[in-house]
N, C-alpha and C positions, 0 to 999 in steps of 0.2 A: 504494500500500500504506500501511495506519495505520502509525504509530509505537508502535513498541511502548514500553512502559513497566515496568519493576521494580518489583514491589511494594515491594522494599525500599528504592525511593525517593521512595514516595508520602509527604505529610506524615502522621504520625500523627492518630488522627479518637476524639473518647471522642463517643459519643451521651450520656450522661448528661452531659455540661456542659449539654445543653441542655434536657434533659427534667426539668424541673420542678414535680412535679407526678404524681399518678395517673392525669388524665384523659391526661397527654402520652405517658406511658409504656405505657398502656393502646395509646393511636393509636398510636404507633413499634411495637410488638408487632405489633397487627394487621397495620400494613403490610408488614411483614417476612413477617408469614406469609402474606398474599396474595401476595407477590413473589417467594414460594419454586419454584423451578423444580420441575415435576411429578415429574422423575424422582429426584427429593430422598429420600434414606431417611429422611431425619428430617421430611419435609413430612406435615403432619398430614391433609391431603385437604382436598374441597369439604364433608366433614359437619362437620369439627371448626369451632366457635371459639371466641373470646378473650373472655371473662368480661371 
């Protein structure tokens, strides 16, 4: 069996330390929304995308 884990003990994560930039934040966007699990109320489907 995995180990389970606490979210309240993972270290804290800011994506903006690292996105620098519109092209980065653009790509971090996309990615997120391709990665979004289908059954997602807030997933925007296979017709939307990211400008």
């Amino acid at each position: 069996m995995a180990k389970r884990i606490k979210v309240s003990e993972l270290a804290e994560f800011d994506a903006s330390e690292y996105l620098n930039g519109d092209e980065n934040v653009a790509a971090y966007l996309t990615a997120v929304l391709e990665h979004m699990p289908a059954h997602s109320p807030s997933s925007p489907g296979p017709t939307h995308s990211v400008a």
